[in-house]
Structure formats: structure tokens, C-alpha cells
KEBA-30880 format. One record per residue: residue number from 1; residue in three letters; x negated, y negated, z of N, C-alpha, C in turn. Coordinates in pm, whole numbers, plus 50000, padded with zeros to 5 digits. Each point is the difference from the previous one (the first is absolute). Layout:
BEGIN
<node num="NUM" residuo="ALA" n_X="X" n_Y="Y" n_Z="Z" ca_X="X" ca_Y="Y" ca_Z="Z" c_X="X" c_Y="Y" c_Z="Z"/>
...
This chain:
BEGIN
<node num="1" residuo="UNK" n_X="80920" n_Y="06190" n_Z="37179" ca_X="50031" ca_Y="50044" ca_Z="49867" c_X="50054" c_Y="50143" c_Z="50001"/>
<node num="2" residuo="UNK" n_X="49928" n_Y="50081" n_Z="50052" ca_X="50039" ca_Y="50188" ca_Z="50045" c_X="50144" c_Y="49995" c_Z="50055"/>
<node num="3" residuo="UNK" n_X="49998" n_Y="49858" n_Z="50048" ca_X="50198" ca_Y="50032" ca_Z="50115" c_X="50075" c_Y="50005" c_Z="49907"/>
<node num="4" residuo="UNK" n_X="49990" n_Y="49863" n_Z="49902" ca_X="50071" ca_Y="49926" ca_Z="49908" c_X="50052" c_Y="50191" c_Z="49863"/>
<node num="5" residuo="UNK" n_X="49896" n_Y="50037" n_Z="49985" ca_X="50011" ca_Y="50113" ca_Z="49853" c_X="50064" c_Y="50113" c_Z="50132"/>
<node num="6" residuo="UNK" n_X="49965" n_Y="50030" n_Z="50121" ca_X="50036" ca_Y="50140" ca_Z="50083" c_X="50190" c_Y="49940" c_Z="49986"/>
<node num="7" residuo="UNK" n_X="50042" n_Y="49854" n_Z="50049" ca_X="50161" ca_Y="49972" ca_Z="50020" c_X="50069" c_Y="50045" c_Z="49875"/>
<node num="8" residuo="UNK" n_X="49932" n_Y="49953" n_Z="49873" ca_X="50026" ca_Y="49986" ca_Z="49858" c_X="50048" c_Y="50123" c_Z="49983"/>
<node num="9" residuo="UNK" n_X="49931" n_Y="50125" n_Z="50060" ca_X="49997" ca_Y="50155" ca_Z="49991" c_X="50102" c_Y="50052" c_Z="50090"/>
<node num="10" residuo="UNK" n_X="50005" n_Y="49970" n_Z="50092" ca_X="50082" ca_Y="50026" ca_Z="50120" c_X="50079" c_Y="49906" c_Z="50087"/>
<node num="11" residuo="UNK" n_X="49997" n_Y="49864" n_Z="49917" ca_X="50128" ca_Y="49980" ca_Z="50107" c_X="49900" c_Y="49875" c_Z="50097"/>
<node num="12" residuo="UNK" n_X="50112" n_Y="49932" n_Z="50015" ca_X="49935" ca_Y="49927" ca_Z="50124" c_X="50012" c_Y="50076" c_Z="50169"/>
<node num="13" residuo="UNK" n_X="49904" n_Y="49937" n_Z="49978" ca_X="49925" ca_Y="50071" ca_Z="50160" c_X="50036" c_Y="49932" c_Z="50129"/>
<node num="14" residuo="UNK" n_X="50038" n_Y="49869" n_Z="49992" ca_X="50104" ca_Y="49939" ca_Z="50099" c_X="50131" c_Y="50064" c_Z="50024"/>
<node num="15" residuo="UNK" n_X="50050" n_Y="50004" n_Z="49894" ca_X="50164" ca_Y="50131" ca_Z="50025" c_X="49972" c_Y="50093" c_Z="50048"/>
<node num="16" residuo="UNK" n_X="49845" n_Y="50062" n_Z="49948" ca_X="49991" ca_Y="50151" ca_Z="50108" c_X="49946" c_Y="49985" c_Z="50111"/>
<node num="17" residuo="UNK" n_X="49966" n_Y="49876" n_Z="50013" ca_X="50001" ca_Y="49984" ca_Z="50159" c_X="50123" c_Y="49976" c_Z="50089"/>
<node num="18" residuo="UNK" n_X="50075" n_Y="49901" n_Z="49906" ca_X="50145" ca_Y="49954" ca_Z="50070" c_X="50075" c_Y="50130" c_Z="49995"/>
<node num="19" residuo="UNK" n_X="49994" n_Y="50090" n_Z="49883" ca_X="50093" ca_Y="50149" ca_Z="50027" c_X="49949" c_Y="50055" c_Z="50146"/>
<node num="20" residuo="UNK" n_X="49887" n_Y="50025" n_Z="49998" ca_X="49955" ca_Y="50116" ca_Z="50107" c_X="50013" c_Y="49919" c_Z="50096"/>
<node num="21" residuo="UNK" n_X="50000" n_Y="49902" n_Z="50075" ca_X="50053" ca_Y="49895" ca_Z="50104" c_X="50121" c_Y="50044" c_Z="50000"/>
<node num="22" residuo="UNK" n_X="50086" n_Y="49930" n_Z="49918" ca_X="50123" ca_Y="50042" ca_Z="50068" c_X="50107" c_Y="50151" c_Z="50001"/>
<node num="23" residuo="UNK" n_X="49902" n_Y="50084" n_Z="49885" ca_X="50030" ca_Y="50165" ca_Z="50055" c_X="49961" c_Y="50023" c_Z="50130"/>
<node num="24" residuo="UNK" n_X="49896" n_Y="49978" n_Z="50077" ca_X="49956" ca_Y="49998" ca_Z="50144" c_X="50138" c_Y="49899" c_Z="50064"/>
<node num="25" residuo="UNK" n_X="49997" n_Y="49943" n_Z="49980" ca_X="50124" ca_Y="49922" ca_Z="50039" c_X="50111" c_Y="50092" c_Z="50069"/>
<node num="26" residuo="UNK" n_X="50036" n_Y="50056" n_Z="49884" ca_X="50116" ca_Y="50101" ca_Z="50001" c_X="49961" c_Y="50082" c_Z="50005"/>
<node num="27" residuo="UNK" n_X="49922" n_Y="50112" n_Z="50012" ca_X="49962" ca_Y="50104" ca_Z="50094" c_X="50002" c_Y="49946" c_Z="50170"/>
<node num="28" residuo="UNK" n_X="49971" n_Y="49894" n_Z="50014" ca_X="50016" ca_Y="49925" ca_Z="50156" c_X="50123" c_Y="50025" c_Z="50045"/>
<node num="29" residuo="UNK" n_X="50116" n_Y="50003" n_Z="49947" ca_X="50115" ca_Y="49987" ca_Z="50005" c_X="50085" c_Y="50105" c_Z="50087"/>
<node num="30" residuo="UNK" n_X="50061" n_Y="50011" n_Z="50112" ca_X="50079" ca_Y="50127" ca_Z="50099" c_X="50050" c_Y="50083" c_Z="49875"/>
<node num="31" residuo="UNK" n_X="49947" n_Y="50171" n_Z="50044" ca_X="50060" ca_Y="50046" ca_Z="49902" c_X="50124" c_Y="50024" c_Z="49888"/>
<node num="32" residuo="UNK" n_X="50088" n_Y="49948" n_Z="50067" ca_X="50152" ca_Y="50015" ca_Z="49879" c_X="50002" c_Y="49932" c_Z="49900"/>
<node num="33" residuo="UNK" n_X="49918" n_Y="49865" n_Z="50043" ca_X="49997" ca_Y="49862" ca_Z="49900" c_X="49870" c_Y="50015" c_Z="49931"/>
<node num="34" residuo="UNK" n_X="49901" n_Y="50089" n_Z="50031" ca_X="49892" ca_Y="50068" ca_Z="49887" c_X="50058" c_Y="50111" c_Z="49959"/>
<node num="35" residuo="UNK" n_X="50037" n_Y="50089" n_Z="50019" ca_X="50057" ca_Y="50097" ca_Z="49886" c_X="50093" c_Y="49935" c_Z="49910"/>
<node num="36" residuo="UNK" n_X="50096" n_Y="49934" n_Z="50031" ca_X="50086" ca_Y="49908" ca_Z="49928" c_X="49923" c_Y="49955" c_Z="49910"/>
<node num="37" residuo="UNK" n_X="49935" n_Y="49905" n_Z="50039" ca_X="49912" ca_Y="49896" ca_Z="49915" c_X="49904" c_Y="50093" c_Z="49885"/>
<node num="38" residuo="UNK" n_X="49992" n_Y="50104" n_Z="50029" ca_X="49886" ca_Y="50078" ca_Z="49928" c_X="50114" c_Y="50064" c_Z="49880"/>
<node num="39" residuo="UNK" n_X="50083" n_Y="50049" n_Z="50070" ca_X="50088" ca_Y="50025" ca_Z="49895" c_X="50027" c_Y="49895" c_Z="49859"/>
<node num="40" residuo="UNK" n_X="50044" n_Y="49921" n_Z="50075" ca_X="50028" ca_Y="49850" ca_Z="49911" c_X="49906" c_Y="49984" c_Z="49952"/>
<node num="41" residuo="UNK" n_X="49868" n_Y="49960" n_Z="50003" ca_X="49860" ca_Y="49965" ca_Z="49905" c_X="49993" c_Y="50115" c_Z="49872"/>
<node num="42" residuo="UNK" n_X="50022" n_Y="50139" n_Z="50092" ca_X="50031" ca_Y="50110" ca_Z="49867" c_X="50049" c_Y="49975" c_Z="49916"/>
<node num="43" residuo="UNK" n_X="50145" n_Y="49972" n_Z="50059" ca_X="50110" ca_Y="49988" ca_Z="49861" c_X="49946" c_Y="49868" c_Z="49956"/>
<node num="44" residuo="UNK" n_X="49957" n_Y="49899" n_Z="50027" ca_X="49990" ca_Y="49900" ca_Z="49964" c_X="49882" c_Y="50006" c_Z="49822"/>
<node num="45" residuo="UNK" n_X="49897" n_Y="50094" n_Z="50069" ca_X="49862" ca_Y="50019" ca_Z="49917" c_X="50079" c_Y="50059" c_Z="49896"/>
<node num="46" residuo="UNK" n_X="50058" n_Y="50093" n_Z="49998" ca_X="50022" ca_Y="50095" ca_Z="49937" c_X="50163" c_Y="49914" c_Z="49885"/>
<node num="47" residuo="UNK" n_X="50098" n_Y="49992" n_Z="50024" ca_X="50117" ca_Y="49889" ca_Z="49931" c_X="49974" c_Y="49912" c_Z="49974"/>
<node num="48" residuo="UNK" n_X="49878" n_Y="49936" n_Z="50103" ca_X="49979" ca_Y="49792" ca_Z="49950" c_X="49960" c_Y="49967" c_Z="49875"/>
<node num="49" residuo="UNK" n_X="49931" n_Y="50089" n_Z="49964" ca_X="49865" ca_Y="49995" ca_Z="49834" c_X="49989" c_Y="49843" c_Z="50061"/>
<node num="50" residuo="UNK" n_X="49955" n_Y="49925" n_Z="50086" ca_X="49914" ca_Y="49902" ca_Z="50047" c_X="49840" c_Y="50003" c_Z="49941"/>
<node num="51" residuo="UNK" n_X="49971" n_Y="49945" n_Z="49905" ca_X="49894" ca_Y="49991" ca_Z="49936" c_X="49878" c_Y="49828" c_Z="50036"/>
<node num="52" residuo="UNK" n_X="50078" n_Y="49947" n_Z="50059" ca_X="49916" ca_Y="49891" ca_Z="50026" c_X="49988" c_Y="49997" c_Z="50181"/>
<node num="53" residuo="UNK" n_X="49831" n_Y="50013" n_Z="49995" ca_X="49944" ca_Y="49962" ca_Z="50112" c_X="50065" c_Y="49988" c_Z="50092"/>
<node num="54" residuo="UNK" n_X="49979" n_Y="49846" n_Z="49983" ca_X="50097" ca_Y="49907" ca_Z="50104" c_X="50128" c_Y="50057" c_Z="50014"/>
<node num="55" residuo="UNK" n_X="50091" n_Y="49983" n_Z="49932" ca_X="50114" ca_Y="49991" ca_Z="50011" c_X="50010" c_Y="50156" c_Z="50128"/>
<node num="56" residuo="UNK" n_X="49956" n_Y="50050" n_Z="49947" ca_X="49962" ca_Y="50206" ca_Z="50079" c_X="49970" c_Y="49945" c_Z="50115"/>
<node num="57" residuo="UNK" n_X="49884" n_Y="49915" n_Z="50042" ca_X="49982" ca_Y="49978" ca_Z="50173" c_X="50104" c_Y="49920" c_Z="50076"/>
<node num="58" residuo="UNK" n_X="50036" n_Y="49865" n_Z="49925" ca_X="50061" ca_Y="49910" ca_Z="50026" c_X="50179" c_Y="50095" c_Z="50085"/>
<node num="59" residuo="UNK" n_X="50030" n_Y="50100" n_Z="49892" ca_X="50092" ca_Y="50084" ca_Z="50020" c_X="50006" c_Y="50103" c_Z="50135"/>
<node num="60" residuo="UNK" n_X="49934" n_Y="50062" n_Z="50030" ca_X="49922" ca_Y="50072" ca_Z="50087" c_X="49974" c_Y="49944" c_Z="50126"/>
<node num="61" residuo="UNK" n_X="49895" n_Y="49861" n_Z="49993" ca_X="50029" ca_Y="49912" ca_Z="50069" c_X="50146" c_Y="49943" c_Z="50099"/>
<node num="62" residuo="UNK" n_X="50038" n_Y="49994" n_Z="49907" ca_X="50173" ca_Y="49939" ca_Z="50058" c_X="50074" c_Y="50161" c_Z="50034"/>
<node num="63" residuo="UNK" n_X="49987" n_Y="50095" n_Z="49954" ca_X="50055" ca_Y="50124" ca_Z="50070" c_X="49967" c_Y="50009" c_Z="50127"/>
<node num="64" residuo="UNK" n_X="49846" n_Y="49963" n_Z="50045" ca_X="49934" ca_Y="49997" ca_Z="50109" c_X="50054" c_Y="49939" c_Z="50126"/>
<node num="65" residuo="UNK" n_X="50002" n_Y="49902" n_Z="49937" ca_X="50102" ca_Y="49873" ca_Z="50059" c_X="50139" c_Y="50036" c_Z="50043"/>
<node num="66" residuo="UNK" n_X="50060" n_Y="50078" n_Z="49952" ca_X="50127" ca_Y="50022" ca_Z="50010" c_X="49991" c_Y="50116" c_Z="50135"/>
<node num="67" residuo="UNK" n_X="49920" n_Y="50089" n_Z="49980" ca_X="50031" ca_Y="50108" ca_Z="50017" c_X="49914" c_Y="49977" c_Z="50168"/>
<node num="68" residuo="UNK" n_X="49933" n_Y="49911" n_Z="50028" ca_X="49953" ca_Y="49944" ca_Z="50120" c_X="50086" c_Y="49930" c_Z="50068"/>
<node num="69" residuo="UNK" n_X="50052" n_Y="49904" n_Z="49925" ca_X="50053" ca_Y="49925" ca_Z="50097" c_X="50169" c_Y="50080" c_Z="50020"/>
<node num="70" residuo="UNK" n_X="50007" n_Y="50097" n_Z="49928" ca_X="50144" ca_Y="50116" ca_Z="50031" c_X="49970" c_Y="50063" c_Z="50128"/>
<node num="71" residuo="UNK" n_X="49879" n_Y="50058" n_Z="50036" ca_X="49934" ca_Y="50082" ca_Z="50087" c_X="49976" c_Y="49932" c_Z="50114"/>
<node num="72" residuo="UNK" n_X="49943" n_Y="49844" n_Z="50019" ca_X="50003" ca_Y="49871" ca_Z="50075" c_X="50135" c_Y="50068" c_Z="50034"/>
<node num="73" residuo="UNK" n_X="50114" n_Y="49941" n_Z="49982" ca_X="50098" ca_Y="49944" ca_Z="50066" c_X="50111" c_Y="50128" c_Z="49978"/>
<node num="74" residuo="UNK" n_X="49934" n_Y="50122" n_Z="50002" ca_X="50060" ca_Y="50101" ca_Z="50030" c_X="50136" c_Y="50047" c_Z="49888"/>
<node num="75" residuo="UNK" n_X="49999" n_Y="50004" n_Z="49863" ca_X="50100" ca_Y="49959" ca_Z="49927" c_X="50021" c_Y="50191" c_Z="49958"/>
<node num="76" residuo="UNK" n_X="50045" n_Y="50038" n_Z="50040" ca_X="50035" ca_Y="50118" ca_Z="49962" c_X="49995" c_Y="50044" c_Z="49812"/>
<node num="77" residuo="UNK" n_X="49890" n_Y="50108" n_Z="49934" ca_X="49999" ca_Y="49954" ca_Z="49870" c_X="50101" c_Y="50046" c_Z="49939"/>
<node num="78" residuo="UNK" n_X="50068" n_Y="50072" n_Z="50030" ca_X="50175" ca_Y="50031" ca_Z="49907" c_X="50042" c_Y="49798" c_Z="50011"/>
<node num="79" residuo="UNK" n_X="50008" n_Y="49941" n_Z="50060" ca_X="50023" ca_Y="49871" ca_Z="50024" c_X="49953" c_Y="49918" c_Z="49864"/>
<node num="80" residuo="UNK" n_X="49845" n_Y="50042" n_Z="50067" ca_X="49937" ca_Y="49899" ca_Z="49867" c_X="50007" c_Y="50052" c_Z="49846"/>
<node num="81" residuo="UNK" n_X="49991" n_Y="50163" n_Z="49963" ca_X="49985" ca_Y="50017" ca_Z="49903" c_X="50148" c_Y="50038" c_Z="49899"/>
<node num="82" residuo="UNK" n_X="50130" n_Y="50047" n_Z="50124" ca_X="50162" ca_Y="49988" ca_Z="50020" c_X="49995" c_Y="50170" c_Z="49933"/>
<node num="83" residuo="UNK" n_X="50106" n_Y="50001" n_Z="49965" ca_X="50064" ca_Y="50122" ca_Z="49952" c_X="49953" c_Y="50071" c_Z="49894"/>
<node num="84" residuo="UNK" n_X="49932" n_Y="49908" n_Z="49892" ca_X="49939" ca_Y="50065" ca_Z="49860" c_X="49828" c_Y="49937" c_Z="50013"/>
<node num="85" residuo="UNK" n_X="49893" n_Y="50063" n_Z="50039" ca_X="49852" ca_Y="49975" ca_Z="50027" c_X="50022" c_Y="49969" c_Z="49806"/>
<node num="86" residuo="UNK" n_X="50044" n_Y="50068" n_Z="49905" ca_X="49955" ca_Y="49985" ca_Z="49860" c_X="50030" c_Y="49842" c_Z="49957"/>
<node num="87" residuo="UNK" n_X="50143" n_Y="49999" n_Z="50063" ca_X="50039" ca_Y="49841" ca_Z="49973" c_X="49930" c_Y="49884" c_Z="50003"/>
<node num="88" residuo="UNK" n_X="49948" n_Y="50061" n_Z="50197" ca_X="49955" ca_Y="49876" ca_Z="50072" c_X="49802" c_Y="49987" c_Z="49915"/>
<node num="89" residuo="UNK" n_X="49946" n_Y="50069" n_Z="49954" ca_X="49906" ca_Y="50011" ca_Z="49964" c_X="50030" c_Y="49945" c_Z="49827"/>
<node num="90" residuo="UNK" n_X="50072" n_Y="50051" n_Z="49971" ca_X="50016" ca_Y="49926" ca_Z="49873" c_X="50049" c_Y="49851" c_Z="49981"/>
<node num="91" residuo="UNK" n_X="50052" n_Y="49934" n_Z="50093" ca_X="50035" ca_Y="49891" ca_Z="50020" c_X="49868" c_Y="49919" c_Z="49992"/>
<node num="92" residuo="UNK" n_X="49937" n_Y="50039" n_Z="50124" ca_X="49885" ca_Y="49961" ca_Z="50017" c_X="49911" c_Y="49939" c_Z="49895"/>
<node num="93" residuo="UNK" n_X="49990" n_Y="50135" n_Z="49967" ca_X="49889" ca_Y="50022" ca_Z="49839" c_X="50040" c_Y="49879" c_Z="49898"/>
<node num="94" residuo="UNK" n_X="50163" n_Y="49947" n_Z="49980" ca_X="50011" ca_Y="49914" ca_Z="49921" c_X="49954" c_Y="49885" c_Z="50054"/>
<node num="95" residuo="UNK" n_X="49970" n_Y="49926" n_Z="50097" ca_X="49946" ca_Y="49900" ca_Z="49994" c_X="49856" c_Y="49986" c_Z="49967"/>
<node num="96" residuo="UNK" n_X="49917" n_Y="50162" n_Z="49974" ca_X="49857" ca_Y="49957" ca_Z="49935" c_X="49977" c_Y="50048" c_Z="49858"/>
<node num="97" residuo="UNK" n_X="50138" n_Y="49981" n_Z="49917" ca_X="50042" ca_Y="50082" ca_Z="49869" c_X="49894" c_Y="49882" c_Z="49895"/>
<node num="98" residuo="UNK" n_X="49939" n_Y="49920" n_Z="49978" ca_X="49884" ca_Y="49946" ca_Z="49980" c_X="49905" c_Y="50035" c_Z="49995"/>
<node num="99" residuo="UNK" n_X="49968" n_Y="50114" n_Z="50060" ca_X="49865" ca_Y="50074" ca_Z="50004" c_X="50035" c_Y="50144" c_Z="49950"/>
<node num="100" residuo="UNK" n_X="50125" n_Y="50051" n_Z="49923" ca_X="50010" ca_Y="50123" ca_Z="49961" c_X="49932" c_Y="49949" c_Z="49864"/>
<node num="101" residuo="UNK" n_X="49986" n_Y="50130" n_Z="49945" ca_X="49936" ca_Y="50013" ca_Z="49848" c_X="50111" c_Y="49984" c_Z="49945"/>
<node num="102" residuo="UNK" n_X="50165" n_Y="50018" n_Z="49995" ca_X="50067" ca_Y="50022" ca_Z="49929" c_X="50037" c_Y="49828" c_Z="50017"/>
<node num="103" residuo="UNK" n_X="50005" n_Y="49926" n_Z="50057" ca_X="50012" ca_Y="49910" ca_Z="49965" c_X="49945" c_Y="49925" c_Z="49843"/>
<node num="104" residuo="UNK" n_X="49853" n_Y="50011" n_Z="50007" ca_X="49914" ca_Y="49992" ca_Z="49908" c_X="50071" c_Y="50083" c_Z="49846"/>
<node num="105" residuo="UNK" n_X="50016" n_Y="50096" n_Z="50015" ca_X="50078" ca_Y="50049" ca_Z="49899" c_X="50098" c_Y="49969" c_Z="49987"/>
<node num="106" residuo="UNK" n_X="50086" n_Y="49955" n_Z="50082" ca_X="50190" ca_Y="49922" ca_Z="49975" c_X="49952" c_Y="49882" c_Z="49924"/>
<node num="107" residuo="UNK" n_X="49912" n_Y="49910" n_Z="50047" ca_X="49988" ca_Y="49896" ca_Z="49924" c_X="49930" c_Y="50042" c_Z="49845"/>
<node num="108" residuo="UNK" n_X="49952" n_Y="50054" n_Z="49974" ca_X="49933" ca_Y="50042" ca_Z="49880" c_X="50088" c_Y="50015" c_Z="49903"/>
<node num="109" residuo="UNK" n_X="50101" n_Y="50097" n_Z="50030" ca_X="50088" ca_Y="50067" ca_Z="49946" c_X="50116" c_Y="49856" c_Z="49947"/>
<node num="110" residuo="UNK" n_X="50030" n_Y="49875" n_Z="50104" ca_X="50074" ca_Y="49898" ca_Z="49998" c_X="49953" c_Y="49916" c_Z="49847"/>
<node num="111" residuo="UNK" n_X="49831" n_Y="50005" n_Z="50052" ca_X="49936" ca_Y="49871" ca_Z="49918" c_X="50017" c_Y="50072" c_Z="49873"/>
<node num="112" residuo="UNK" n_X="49996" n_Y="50138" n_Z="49961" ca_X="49965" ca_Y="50127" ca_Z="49873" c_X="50189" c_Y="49935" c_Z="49936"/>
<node num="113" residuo="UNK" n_X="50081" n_Y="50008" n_Z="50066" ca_X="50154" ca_Y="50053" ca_Z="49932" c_X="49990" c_Y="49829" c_Z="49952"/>
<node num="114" residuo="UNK" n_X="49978" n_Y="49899" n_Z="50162" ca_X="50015" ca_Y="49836" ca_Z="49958" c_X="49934" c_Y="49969" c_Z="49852"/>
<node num="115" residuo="UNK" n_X="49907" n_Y="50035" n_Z="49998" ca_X="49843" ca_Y="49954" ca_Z="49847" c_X="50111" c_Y="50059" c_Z="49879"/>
<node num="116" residuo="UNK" n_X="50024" n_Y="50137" n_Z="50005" ca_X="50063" ca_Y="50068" ca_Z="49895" c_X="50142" c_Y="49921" c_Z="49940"/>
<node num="117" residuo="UNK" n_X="50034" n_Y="49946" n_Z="50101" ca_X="50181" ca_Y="49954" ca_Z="50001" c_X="50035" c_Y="49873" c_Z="49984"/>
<node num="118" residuo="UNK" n_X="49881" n_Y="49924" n_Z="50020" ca_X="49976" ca_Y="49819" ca_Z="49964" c_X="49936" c_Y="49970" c_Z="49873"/>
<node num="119" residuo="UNK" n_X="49937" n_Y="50127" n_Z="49916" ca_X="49905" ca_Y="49984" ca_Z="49915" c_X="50132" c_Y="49945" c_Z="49840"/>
């Protein structure tokens, strides 16, 4: 019952397990492809407004992924991340544009003008 009201308050506690897993993850990582990567989670926290859980690990997750198996097979990161890091990070970010807050508000704003304009 105490887990159930502590998540309610803070969040599920499986994501902050799956976060801090795979931040260790990527701290594991040869240094160029952890400073890189650390960079990127920055900008990521900070531009994403990522407000849902999941969607935040799931994201992170798959950066992980990327940024391992780049380092695996030796991929030079000007390679992986190319000429504009803002681009290649913003690219990114749109495939977890589902979990921004502004989504939530684009649609609001849709259903607010739709209700007003059908009435």
C-alpha cells in the first residue's frame, strides 16, 4: 500500500530503476561516446519537455543502444551524430514527440478551435 501512495508522489520506481541502469550503462561507455552521450541526455532533458515516464526511459534507453553499439563497431561520432549534433538530436527527439507536454497542449488547443467551429 506505502509503494502504491510513495509512486503516486514520485513517480514510478521501476523507471527509476530502468533510468539509473541504463545511466550506468552510459557512463560504461569509452570516453568520447560518454561525453557525447552526456551531452545529448542534457540537451535532451533540458529541449525535450518529455513529461511521461516511459516514454523518458524508453528514449534514453534507445540512445543507449545507439551510442553502444556506435562504440562496438568503432563508428566515429561526427559519423553518427554528422555535421549538426542540434539536428541529429532533434531528429531523434521527434520520434518520442508523444511524450512531450506540448503535444498534450497541440491537441487541446485542436479539440478548443474544432468544439468552437462545429458548434
Amino acid at each position: 500500500m506505502a509503494a502504491k501512495w510513495i509512486e503516486t508522489v514520485t513517480g514510478s520506481l521501476e523507471q527509476k530503476k530502468q533510468y539509473k541502469a541504463n545511466k550506468a550503462r552510459m557512463q560504461a561507455l569509452p570516453a568520447p561516446y560518454r561525453t557525447a552521450v552526456d551531452a545529448i541526455e542534457r540537451y535532451l532533458t533540458y529541449f525535450g519537455a518529455i513529461n511521461k515516464g516511459d516514454v523518458l526511459v524508453t528514449m534514453f534507453q534507445d540512445l543507449g543502444d545507439l551510442f553502444e553499439q556506435a562504440a562496438a563497431d568503432g563508428t566515429p561520432i561526427r559519423d553518427l551524430v554528422g555535421a549538426d549534433p542540434v539536428e541529429f538530436v532533434e531528429a531523434f527527439l521527434a520520434n518520442y514527440a508523444e511524450g512531450q507536454w506540448i503535444s498534450k497542449e497541440r491537441q487541446r488547443l485542436i479539440d478548443t478551435i474544432d468544439g468552437i467551429t462545429e458548434a
